[in-house]
C-alpha positions as CSV (number, residue, x, y, z in Angstrom):
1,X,36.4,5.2,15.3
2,X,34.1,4.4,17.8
3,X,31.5,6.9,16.8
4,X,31.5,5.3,12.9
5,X,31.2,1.7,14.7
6,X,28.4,3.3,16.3
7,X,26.9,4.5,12.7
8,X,27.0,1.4,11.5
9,X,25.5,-0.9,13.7
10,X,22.3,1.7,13.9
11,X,22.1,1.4,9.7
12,X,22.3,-2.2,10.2
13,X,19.9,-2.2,13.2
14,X,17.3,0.0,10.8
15,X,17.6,-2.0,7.8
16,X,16.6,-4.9,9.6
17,X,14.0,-3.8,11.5
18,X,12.6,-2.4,8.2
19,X,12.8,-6.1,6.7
20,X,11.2,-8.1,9.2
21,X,8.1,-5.9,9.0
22,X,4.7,-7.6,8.6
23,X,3.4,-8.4,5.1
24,X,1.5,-5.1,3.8
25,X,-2.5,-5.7,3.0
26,X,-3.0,-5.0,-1.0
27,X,-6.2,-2.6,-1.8
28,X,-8.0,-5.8,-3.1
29,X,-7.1,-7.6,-0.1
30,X,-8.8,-4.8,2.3
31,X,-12.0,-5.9,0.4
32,X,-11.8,-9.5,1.7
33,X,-13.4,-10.0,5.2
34,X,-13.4,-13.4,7.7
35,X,-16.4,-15.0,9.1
36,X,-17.3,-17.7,11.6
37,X,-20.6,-18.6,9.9
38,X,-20.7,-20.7,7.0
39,X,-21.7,-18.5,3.6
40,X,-24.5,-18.6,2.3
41,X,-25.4,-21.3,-0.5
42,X,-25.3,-18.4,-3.0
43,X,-21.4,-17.8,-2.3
44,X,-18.8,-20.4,-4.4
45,X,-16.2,-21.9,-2.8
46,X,-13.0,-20.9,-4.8
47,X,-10.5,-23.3,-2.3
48,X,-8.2,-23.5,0.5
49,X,-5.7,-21.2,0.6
50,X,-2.6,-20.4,3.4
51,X,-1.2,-17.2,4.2
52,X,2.4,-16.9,5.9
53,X,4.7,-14.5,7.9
54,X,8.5,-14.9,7.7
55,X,9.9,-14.7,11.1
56,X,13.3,-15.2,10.4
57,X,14.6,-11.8,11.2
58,X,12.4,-10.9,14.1
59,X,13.4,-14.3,15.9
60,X,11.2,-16.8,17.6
61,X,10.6,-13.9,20.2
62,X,9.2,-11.8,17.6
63,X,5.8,-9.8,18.9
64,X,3.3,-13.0,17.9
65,X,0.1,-10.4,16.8
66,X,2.6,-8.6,14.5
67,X,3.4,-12.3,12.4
68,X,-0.1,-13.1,13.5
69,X,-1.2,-10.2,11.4
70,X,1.1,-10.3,8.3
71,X,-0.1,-13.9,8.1
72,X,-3.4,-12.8,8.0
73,X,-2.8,-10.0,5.3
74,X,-1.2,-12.7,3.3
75,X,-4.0,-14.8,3.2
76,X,-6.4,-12.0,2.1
77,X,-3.9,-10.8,-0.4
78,X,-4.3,-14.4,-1.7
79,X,-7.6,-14.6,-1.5
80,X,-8.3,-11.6,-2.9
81,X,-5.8,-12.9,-6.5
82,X,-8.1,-15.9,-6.3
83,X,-11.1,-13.8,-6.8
84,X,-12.4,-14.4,-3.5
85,X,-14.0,-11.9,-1.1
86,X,-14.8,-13.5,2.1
87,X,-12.5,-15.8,3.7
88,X,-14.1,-18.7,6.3
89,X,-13.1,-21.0,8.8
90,X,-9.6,-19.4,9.2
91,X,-7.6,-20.9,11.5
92,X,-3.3,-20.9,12.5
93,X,-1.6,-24.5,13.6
94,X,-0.2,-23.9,17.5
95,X,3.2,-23.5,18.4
96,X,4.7,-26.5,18.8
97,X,8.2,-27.5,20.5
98,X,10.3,-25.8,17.4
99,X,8.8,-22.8,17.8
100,X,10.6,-22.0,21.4
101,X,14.1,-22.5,19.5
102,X,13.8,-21.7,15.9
103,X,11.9,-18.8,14.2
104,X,9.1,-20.4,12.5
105,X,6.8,-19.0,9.8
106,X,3.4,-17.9,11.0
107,X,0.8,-19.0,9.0
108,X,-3.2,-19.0,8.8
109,X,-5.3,-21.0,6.4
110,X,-9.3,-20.7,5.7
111,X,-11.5,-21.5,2.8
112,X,-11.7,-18.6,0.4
113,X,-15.6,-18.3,-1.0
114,X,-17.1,-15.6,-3.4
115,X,-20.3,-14.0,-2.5
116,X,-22.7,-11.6,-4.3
């Protein structure tokens, strides 16, 4: 009985640890890259656009680069759909006094341009 116990809890232990994995980067979303300089006056700006991590499962003591960087693979991935290939000026709000008690979504947000 206490072996099947056991079982379980690792199959639920696995399962969950497989869902709160960081958001995957799409093949067009590996072709979007950030920048600290403004772009060029040749580039469009397409819009603002926000990219988030679910921490929900991973708790608010959840490894911070790992929601850091499925946030960030969010925001290219939606860049990317917006037809956008550099993103600029990214940026991710600070923790604030709810983020010590309740798991709260990471998220990052930058201006998504197209350049030649």
């Amino acid at each position: 009985m206490r072996i099947n116990v056991l079982l379980v809890g690792a199959a639920a232990a696995m399962l969950l640890a497989g869902c709160s994995s960081s958001k995957q980067l799409s093949s067009s979303g590996e072709r979007v890259t950030f920048t600290d300089q403004q772009p060029a006056k040749e580039c469009q700006l397409l819009g603002n656009v926000t990219g988030s991590q679910s921490n929900w499962l991973s708790g608010a003591g959840g490894a911070e680069s790992s929601s850091l960087r499925g946030a960030a693979n969010d925001l290219r991935n939606r860049a990317a759909e917006m037809g956008g290939n550099v993103i600029y000026g990214a940026t991710s709000p600070t923790q604030n006094i709810w983020s010590g008690f309740a798991p709260l979504d990471s998220k990052m947000s930058g201006q998504v341009y197209k350049c030649p």
